[in-house]
Structure formats: structure tokens, C-alpha cells
LUMGUVEX-32141 format. One record per atom (N, C-alpha, C): x negated, y negated, z; residue in three letters. Coordinates in steps of 0.1 Angstrom, whole numbers, plus 5000, padded with zeros to 4 digits. Example, Ala and Ser with C-alpha at 12.3 -4.5 7.8 and 13.67 -1.06 7.14 Angstrom:
      u      v      w     r
   4868   5057   5078   Ala
   4877   5045   5078   Ala
   4868   5033   5078   Ala
   4872   5022   5071   Ser
   4863   5011   5071   Ser
   4871   5000   5079   Ser
END
This chain:
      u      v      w     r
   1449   4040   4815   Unk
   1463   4037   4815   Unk
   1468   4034   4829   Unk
   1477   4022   4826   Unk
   1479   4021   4844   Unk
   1495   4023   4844   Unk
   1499   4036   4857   Unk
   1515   4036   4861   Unk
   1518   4029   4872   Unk
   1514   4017   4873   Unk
   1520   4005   4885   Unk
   1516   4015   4898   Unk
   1517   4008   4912   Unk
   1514   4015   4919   Unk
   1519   4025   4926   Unk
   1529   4035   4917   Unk
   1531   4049   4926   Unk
   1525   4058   4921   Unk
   1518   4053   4910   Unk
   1507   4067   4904   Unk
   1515   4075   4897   Unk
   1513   4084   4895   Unk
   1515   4091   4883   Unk
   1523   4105   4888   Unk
   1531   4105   4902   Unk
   1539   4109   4909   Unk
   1553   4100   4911   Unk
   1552   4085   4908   Unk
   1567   4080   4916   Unk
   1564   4077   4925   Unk
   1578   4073   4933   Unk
   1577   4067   4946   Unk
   1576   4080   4959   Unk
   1568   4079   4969   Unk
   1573   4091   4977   Unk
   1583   4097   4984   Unk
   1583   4111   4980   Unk
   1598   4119   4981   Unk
   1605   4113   4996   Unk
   1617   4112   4997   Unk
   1622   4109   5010   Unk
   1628   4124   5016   Unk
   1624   4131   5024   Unk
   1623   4143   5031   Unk
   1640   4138   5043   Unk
   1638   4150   5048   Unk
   1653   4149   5057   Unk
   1650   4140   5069   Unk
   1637   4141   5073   Unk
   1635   4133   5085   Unk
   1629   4119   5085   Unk
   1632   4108   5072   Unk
   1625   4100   5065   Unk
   1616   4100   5061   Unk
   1607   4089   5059   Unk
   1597   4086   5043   Unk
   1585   4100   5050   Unk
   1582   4105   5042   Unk
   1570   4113   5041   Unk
   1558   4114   5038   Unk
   1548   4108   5040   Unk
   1534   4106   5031   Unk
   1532   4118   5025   Unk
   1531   4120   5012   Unk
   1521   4136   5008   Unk
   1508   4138   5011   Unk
   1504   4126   5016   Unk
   1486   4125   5019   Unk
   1488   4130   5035   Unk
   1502   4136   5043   Unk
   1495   4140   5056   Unk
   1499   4126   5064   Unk
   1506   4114   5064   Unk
   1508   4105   5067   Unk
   1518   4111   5081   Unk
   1518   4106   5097   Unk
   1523   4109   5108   Unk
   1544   4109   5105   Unk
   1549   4119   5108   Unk
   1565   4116   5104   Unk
   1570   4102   5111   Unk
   1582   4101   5107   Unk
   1587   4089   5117   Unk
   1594   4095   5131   Unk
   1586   4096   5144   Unk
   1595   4101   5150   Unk
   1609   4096   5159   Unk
   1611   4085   5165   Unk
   1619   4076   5169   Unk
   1631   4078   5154   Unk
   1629   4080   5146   Unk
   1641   4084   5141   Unk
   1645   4097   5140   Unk
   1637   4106   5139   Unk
   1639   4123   5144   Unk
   1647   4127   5159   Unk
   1643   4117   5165   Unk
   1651   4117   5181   Unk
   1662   4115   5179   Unk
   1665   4100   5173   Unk
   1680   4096   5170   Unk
   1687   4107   5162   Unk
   1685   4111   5149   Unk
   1693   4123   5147   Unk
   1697   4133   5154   Unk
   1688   4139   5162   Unk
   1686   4152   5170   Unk
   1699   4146   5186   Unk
   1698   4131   5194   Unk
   1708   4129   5195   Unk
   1723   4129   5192   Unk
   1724   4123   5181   Unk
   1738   4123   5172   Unk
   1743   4141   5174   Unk
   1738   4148   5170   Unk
   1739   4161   5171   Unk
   1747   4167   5184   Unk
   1739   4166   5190   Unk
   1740   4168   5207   Unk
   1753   4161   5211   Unk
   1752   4149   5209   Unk
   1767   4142   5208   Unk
   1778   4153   5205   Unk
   1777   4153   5193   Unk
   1788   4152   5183   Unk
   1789   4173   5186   Unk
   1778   4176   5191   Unk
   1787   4195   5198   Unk
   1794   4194   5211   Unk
   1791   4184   5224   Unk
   1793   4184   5234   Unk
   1809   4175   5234   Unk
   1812   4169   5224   Unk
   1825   4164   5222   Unk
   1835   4176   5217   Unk
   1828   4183   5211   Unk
   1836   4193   5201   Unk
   1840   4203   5213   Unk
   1828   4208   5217   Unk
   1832   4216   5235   Unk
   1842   4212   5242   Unk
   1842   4198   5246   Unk
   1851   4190   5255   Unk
   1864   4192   5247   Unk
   1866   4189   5236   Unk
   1880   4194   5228   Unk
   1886   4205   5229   Unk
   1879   4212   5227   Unk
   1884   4228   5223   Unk
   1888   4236   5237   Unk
   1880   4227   5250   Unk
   1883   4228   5264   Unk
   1897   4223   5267   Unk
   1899   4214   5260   Unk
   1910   4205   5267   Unk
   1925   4218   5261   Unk
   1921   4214   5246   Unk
   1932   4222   5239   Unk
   1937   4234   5247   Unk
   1929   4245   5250   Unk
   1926   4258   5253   Unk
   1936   4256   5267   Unk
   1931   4245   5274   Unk
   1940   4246   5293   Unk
   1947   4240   5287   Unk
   1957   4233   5278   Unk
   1968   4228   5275   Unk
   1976   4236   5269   Unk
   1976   4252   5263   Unk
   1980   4262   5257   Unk
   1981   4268   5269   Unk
   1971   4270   5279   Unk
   1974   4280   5291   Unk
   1984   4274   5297   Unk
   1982   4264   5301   Unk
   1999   4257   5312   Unk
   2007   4254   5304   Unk
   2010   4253   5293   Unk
   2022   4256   5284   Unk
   2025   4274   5284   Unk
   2018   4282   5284   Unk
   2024   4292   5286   Unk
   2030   4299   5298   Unk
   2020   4292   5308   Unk
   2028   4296   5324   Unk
   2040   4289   5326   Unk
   2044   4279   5323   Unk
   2056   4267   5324   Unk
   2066   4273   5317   Unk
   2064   4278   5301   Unk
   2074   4292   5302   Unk
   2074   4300   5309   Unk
   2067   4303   5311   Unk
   2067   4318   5320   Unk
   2080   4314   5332   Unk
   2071   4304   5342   Unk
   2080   4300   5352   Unk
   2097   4301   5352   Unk
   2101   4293   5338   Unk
   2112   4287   5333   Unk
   2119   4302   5332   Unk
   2112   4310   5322   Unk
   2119   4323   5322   Unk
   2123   4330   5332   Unk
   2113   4329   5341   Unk
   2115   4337   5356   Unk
   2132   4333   5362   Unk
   2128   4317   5362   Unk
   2138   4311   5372   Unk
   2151   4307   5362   Unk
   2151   4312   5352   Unk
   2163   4308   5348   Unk
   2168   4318   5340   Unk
   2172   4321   5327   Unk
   2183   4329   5324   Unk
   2179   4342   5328   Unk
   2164   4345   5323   Unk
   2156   4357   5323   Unk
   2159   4365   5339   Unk
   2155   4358   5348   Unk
   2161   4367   5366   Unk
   2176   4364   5363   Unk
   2184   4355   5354   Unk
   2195   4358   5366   Unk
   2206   4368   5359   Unk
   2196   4374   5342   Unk
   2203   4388   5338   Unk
   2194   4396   5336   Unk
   2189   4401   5347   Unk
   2183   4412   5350   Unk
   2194   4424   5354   Unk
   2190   4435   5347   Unk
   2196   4448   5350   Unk
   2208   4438   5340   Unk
   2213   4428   5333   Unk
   2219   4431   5324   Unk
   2235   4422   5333   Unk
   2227   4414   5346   Unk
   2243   4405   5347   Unk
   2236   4391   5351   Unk
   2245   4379   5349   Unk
   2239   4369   5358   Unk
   2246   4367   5370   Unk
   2242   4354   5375   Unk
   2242   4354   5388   Unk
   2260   4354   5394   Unk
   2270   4352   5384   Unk
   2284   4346   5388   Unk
   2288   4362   5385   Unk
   2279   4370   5380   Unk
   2283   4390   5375   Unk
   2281   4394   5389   Unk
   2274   4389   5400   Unk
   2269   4398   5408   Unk
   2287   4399   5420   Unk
   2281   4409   5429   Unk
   2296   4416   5435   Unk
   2300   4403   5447   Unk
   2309   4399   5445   Unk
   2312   4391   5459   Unk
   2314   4400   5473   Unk
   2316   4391   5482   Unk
   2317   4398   5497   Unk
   2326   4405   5495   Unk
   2337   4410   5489   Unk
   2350   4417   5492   Unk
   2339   4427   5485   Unk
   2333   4430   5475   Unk
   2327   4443   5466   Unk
   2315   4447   5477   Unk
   2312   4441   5487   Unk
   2300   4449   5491   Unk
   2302   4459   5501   Unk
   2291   4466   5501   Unk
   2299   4476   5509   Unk
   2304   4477   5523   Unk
   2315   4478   5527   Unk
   2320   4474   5542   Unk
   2312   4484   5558   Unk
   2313   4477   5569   Unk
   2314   4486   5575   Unk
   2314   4501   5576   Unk
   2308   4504   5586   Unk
   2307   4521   5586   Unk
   2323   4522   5594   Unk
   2334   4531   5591   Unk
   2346   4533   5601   Unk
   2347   4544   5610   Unk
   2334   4550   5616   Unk
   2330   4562   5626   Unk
   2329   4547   5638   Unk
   2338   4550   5652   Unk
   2337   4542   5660   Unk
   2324   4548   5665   Unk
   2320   4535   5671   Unk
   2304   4532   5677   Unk
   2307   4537   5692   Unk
   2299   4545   5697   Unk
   2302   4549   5711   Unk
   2302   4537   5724   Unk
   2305   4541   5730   Unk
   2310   4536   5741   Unk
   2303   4536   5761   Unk
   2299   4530   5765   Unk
   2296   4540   5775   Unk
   2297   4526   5785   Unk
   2304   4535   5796   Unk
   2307   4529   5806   Unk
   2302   4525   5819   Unk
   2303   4508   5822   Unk
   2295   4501   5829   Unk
   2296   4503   5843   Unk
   2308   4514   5849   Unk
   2303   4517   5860   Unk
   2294   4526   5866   Unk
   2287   4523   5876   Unk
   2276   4533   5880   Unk
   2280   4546   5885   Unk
   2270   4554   5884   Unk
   2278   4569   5886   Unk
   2273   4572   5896   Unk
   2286   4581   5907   Unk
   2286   4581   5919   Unk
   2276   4593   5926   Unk
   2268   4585   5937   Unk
   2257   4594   5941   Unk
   2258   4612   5946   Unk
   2247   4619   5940   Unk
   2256   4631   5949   Unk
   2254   4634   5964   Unk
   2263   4643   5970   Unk
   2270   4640   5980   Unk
   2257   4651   5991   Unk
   2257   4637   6000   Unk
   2246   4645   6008   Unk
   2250   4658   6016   Unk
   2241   4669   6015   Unk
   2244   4676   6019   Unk
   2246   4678   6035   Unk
   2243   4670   6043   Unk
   2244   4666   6058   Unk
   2255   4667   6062   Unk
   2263   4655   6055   Unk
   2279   4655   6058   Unk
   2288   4667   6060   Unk
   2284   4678   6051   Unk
   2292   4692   6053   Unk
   2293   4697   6062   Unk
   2277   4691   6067   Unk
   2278   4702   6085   Unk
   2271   4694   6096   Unk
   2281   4684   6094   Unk
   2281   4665   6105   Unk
   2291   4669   6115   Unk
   2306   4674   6103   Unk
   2316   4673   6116   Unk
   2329   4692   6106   Unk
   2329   4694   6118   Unk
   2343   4708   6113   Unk
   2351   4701   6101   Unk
   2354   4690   6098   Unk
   2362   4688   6087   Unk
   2357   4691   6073   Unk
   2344   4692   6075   Unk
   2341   4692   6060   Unk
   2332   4709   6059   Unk
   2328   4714   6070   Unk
   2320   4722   6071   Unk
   2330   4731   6075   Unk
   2332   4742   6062   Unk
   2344   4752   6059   Unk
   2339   4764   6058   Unk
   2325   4764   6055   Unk
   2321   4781   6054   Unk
   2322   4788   6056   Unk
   2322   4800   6059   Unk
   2327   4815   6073   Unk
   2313   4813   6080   Unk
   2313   4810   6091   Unk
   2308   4808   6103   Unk
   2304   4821   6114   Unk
   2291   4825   6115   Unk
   2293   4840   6123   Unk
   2272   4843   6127   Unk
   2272   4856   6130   Unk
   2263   4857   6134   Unk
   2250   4865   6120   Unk
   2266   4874   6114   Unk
   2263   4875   6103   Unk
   2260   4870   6089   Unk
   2263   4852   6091   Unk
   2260   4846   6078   Unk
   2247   4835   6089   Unk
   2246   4833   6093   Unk
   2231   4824   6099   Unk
   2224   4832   6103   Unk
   2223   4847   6104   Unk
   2213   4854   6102   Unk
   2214   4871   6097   Unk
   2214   4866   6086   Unk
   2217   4878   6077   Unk
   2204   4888   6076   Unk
   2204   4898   6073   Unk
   2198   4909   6069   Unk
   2189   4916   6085   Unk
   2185   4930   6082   Unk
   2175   4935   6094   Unk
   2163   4926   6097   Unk
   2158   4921   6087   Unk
   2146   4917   6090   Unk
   2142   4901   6085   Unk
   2134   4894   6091   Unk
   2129   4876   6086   Unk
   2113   4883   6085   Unk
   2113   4871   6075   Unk
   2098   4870   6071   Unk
   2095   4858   6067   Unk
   2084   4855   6075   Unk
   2079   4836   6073   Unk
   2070   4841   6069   Unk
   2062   4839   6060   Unk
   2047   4836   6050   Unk
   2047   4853   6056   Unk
   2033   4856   6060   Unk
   2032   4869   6062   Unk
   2034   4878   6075   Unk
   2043   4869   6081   Unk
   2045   4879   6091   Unk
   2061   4881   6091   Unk
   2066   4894   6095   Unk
   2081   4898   6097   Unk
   2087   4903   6112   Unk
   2096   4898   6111   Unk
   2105   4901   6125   Unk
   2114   4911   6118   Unk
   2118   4920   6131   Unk
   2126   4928   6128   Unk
   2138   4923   6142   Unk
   2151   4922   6137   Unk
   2158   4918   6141   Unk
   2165   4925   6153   Unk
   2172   4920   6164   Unk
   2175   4933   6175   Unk
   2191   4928   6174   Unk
   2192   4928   6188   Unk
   2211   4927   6188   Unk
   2216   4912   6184   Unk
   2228   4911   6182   Unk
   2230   4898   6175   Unk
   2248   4898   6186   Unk
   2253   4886   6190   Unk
   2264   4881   6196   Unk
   2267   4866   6194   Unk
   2278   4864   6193   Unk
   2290   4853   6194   Unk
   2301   4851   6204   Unk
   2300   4837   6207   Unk
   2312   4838   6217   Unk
   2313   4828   6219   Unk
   2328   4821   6226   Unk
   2332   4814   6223   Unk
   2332   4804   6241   Unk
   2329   4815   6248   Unk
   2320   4810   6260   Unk
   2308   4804   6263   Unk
   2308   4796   6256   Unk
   2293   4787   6260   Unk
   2286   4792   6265   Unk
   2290   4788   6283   Unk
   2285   4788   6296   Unk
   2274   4807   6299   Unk
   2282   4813   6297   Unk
   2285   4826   6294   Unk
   2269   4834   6285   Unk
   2267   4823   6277   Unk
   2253   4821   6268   Unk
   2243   4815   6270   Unk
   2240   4812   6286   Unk
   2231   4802   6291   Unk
   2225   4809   6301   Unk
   2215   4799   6306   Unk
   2213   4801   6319   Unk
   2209   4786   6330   Unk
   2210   4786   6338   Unk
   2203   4773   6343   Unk
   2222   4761   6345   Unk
   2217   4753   6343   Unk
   2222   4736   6341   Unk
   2231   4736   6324   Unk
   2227   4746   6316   Unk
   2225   4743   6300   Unk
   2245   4749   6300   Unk
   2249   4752   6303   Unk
   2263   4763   6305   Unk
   2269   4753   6305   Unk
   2270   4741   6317   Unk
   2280   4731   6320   Unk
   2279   4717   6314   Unk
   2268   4720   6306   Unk
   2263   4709   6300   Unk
   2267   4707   6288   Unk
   2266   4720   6281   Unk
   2277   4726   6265   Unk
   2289   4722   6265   Unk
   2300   4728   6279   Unk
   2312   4730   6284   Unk
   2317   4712   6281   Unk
   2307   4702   6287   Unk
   2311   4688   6291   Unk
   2308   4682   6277   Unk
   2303   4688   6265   Unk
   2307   4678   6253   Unk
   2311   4689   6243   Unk
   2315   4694   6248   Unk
   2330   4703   6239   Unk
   2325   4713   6231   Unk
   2314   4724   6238   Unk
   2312   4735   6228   Unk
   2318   4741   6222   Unk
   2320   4748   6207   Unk
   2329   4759   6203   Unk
   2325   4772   6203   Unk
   2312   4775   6202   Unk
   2311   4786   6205   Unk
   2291   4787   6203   Unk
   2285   4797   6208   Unk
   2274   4800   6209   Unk
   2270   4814   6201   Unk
   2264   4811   6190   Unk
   2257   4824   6181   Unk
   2243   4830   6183   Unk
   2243   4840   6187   Unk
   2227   4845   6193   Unk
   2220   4856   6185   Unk
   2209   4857   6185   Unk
   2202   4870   6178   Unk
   2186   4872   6184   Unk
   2185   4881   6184   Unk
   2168   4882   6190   Unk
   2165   4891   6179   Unk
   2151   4886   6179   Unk
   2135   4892   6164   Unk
   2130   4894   6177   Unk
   2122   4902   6170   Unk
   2107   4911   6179   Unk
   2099   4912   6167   Unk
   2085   4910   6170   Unk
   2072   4917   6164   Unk
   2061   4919   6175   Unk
   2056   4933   6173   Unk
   2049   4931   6184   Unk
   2052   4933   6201   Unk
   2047   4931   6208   Unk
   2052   4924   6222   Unk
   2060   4916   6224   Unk
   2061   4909   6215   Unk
   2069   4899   6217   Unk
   2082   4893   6211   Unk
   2091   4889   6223   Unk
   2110   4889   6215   Unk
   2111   4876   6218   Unk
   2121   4874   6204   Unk
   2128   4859   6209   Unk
   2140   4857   6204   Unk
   2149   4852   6213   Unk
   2162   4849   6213   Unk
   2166   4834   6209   Unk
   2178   4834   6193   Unk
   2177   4818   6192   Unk
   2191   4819   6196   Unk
   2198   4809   6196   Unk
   2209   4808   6200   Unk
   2216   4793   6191   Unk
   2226   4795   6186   Unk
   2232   4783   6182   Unk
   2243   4775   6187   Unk
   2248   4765   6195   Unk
   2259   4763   6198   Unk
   2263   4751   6188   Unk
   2280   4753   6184   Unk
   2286   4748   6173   Unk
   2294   4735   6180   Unk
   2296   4724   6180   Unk
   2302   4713   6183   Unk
   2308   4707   6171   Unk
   2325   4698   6173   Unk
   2330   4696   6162   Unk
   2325   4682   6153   Unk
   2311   4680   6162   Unk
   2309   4665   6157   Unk
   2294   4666   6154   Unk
   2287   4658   6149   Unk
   2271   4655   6148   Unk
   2265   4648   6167   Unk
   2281   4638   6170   Unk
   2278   4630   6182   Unk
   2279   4640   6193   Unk
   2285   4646   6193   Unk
   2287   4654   6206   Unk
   2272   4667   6206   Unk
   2271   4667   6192   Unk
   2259   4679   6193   Unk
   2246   4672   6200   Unk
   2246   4658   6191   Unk
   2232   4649   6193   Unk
   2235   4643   6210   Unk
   2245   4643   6215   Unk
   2245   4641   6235   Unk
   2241   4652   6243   Unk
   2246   4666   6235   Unk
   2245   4676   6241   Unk
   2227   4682   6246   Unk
   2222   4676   6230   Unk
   2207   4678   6231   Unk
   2199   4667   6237   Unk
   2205   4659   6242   Unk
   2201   4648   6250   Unk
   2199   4653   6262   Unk
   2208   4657   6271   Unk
   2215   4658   6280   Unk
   2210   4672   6283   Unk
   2203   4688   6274   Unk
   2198   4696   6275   Unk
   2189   4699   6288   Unk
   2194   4711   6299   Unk
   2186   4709   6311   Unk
   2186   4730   6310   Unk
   2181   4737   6318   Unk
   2178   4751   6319   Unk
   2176   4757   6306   Unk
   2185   4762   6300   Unk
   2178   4772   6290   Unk
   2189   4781   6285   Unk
   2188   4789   6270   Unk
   2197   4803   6267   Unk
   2194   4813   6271   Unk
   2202   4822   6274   Unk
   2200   4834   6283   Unk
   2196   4846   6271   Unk
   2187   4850   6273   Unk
   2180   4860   6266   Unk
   2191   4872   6262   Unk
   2190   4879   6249   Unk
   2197   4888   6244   Unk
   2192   4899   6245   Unk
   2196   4911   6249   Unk
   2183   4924   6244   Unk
   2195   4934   6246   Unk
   2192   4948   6241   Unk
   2199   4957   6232   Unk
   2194   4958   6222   Unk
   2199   4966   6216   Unk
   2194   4973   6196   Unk
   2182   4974   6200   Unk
   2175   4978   6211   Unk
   2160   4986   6211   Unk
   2149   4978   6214   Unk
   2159   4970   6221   Unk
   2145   4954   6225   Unk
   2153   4952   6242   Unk
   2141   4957   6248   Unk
   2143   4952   6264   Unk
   2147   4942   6269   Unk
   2156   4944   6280   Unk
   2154   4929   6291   Unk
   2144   4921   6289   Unk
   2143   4907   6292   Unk
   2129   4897   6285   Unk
   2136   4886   6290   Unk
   2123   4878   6296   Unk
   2127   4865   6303   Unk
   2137   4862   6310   Unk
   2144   4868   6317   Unk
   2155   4871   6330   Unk
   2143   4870   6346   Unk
   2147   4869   6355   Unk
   2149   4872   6369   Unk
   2136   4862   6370   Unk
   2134   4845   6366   Unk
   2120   4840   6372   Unk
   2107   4839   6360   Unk
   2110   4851   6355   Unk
   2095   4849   6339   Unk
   2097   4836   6334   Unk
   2084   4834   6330   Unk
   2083   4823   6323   Unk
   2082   4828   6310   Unk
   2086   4814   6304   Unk
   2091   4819   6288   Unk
   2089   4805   6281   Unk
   2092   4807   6270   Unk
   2088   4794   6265   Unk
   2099   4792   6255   Unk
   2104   4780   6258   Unk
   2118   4773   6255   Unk
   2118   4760   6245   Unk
   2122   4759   6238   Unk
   2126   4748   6228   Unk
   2141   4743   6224   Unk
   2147   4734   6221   Unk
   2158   4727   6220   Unk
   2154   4717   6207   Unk
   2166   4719   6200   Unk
   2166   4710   6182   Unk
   2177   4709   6177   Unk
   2180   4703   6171   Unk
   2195   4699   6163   Unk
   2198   4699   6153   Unk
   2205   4700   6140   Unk
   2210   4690   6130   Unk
   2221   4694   6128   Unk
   2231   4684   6120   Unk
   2241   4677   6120   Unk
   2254   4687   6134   Unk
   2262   4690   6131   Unk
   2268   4698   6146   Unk
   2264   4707   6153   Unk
   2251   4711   6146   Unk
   2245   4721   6157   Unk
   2235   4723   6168   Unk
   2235   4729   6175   Unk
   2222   4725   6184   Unk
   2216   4740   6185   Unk
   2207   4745   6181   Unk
   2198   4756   6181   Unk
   2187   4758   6192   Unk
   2186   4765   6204   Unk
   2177   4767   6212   Unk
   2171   4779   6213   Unk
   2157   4785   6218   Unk
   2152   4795   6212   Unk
   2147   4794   6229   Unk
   2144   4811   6235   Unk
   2135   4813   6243   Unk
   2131   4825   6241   Unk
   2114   4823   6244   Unk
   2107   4836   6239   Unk
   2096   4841   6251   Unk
   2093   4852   6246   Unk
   2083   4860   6254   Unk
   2078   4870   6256   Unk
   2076   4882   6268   Unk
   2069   4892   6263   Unk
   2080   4903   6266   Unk
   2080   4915   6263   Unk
   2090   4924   6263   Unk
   2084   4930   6273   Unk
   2073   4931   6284   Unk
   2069   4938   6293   Unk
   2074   4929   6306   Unk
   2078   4919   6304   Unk
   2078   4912   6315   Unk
   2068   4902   6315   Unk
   2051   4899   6313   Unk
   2046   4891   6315   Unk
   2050   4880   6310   Unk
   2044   4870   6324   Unk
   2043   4855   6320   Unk
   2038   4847   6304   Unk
   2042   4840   6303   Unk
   2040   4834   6290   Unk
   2026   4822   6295   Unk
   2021   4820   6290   Unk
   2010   4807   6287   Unk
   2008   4802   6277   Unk
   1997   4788   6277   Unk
   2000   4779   6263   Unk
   1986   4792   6257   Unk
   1978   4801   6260   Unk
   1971   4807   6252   Unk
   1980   4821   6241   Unk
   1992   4820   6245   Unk
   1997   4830   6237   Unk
   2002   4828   6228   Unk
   1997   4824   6216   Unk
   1997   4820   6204   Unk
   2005   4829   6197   Unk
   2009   4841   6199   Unk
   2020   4849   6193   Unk
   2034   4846   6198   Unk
   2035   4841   6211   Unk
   2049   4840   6211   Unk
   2054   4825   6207   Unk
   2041   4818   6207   Unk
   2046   4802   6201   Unk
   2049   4804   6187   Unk
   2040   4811   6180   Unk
   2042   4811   6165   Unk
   2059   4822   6161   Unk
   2059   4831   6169   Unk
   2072   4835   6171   Unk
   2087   4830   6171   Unk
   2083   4818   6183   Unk
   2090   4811   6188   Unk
   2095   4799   6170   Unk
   2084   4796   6167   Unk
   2084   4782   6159   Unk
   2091   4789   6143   Unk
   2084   4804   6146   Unk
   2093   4807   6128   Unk
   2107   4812   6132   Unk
   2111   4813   6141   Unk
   2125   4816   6144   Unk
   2135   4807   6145   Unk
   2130   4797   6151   Unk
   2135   4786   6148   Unk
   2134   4779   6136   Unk
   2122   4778   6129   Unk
   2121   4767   6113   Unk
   2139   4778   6104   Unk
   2134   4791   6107   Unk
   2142   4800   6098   Unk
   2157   4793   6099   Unk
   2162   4793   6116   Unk
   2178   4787   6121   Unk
   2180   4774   6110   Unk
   2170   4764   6116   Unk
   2171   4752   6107   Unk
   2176   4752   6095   Unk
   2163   4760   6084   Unk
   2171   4762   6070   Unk
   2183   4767   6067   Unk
   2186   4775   6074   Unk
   2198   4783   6071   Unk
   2213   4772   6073   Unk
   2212   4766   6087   Unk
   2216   4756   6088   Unk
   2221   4747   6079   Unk
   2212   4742   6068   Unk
   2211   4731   6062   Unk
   2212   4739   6046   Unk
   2210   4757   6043   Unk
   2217   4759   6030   Unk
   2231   4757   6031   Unk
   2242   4758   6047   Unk
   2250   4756   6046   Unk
   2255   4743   6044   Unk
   2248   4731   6041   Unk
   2253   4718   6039   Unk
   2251   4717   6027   Unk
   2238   4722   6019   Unk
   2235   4721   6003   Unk
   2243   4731   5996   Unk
   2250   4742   6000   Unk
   2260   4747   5992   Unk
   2273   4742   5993   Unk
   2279   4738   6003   Unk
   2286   4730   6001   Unk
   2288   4717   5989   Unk
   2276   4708   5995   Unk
   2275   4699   5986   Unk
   2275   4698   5968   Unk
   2267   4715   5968   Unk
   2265   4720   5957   Unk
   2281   4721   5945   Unk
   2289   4728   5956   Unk
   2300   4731   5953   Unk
   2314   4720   5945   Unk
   2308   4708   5960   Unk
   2318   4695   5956   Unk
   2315   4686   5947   Unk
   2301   4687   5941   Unk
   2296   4680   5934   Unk
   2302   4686   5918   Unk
   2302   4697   5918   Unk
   2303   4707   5903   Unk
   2320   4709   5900   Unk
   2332   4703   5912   Unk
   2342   4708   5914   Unk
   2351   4695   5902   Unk
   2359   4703   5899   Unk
   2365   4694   5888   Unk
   2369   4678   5895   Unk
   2377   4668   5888   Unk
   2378   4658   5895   Unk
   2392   4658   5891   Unk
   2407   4655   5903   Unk
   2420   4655   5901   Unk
   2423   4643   5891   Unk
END
């Protein structure tokens, strides 16, 4: 019996990837590629869509966003818009505590204490032998003097010795304040003469020729009188002029090896000086702190 030529099966099955031999026949491949293309196509388009959509939904929702921010949404916040908010008259004014003040002129220097005791007009303090050298005894660093007889007077000349008498007299002395320290062997007499000016004190110490005449009493001997050598110094500030002469209480000569009566000599005098000059700083102290008329 003959069934034409597809045999006694039909024609061969057509399979998904075209014609198929049943005998084992090679597939078609050039058309298995084309499909498997198309495919690949047709997901990478679908990707590209769903991409596009997706960022066109996101910048639609920021674009509101934005809109809300910048328009009705900020400008009633807390519940007012922008024409609710307080004008300048509603905000809050000025503080009404006045703002301090301080004034542009400079403040006046304080007052040197020099000037107090430059000239008699300003240099008022009680004046004596007992306020420039107060108490029994001085003490510079560790060594102490014990104080002997003390005089004032209003005779210059009277408180000298030598050239130094007429020399006071001729730039207008007011008076000469004396005291002698002892330690030791050795005494020394300072002496202060008072002038009404700084100028007449500073000519007087210019012009300085012999020497102060030694003080002794209150239990301190004659000293440096009749020819001894003694050792003499001359110094100033503002109307004063302070001279010191020292030495030994036996009478001997003085020399530059006698290191006791120079250092004697130098704290009896540093002491005059300060005392001197607390009288210009209390003063000053005073006019400075004194109300203003």
C-alpha cells in the first residue's frame, strides 16, 4: 500500500524552532538566532520604558514638592501667610535702658610727687626734726643705727663749717635740720637745709664748698671737729639739700679703707632721701584722692 511520500506519519512535525527531521536531521540555526534576537530586542525596550516612566514620576513629584515649598505651603506655615506676618510698627522696638556713655576726654595724669616738695607752696607738711627722722633707731637691710641728739635752726651758717655757712645764707636758706646715728665707732651727722625753691636748692648744691658741723650730745662724743678728717657728701632733691659728715668717735682719721664709716655714711643718707620724697608721695597721694570743687 502506498501513503504518497510522508509515509505513514504525515508531513514532519514543525517544532518551535522550525522544520525538525525525526531522523536526527541538524536544527535550523540562523533562524534560532533571529528569534533569540527579537527577544533581546523587545526586553531592552521594555527596560528603556519603564526607565523613562519611573524618572518622569520622580521629577513630577519634586516639581510639587518645590511648588508646595515656595508657594502657599511656606507662606502658611505656623498657620499665617505672608501679608499675616507683623509689620515694622509690630516688631519688637528698641531696648529703652540708655546705652552708656563714656567720655572722650583723657584722664588727667597723677600728680607727680616732686612737685610737693619743688617749692614751699605746695609742700605743707609739718616740717621738723621729728618727722624726717622719726623714731630711736634706723635700720637699712641688717644693720641699725641708734640715733643721738637731733637740732633745727633757722641759722644756717650756725650749722656749718668751712665756706658752706655763707654759701646757704647767699641762696636763701630757711633753716637747717640735723641728727647724728652711731653704730659702733662710728657717728654720723646728716643735716638738711630747706630752701623755698628746687632752684635755689639745686645753686646751693652747686656752689657747695666746706662742710656741716658735726652734732654730738645724747651720748655720742665730739667727732670730726678741730682738723679730723671725715668723710663728707652733698645731694639734693626737689628744695632740699642734705649733707652728711662721718667718722670715728675717738677722733681718728678717716680713710678710703674704712668701709664702716662709708657704708654708715651712704645708709644715712639713702634713709634722708626716702623720707624726703615720702613727703612728696603723700602729698601727692592726698591731692590725687581729694574731692574735685
Amino acid at each position: 500500500m502506498s501513503f504518497g511520500q510522508g509515509g505513514p506519519y504525515g508531513p514532519p512535525p514543525q517544532g518551535p524552532y522550525g522544520s525538525r527531521d525525526p531522523q536526527g536531521q541538524t536544527p535550523d540555526w540562523a533562524a534560532l538566532a533571529d528569534a533569540s534576537a527579537q527577544r533581546a530586542r523587545r526586553r531592552r525596550w521594555t527596560l528603556i520604558g519603564g526607565g523613562v516612566l519611573a524618572t518622569a514620576a520622580v521629577a513630577a513629584i519634586v516639581a510639587t514638592a518645590v511648588v508646595s515649598a515656595n508657594g502657599d505651603g511656606g507662606d502658611r506655615a505656623n498657620g499665617k501667610n505672608t501679608s499675616e506676618l507683623p509689620a515694622a510698627p509690630d516688631l519688637p522696638s528698641e531696648s529703652a535702658e540708655p546705652e552708656p556713655s563714656f567720655s572722650d576726654a583723657e584722664p588727667l595724669p597723677p600728680p607727680d610727687p616732686k612737685d610737693f616738695i619743688s617749692t614751699e607752696d605746695k609742700d605743707k607738711l609739718p616740717l621738723g626734726a621729728d618727722t624726717l627722722f622719726p623714731g630711736a633707731k634706723l635700720t637699712m637691710g641688717d644693720r641699725e643705727y641708734t640715733k643721738g641728739a637731733t637740732n633745727s635752726t633757722t641759722n644756717c651758717a650756725g650749722a656749718t663749717q668751712g665756706d658752706l655757712g655763707s654759701i646757704l645764707a647767699a641762696n636763701t636758706c630757711d633753716q637747717v635740720i640735723r641728727a647724728t646715728y652711731t653704730r659702733g665707732g662710728t657717728a654720723v651727722t646728716v643735716g638738711v637745709a630747706v630752701f623755698s625753691t628746687e632752684t635755689q636748692a639745686l645753686k646751693a648744691k652747686k656752689e657747695a664748698r666746706g662742710g656741716l658741723a658735726s652734732l654730738s650730745g645724747s651720748g655720742v662724743a665730739t667727732f670730726c671737729r678741730d682738723g679730723t678728717i671725715c668723710r663728707k657728701t652733698t645731694n639734693s632733691y626737689g628744695r632740699y639739700v642734705y649733707f652728711t659728715v662721718g667718722g670715728f668717735t675717738n677722733g681718728k682719721d678717716v680713710v678710703k679703707s674704712d668701709k664702716d664709716v662709708y657704708t654708715t655714711g651712704d645708709d644715712v643718707a639713702e634713709f634722708t632721701f626716702l623720707q624726703i620724697r615720702r613727703r612728696g608721695e603723700a602729698q601727692a597721694s592726698a591731692a590725687a584722692t581729694a574731692p574735685v570743687d
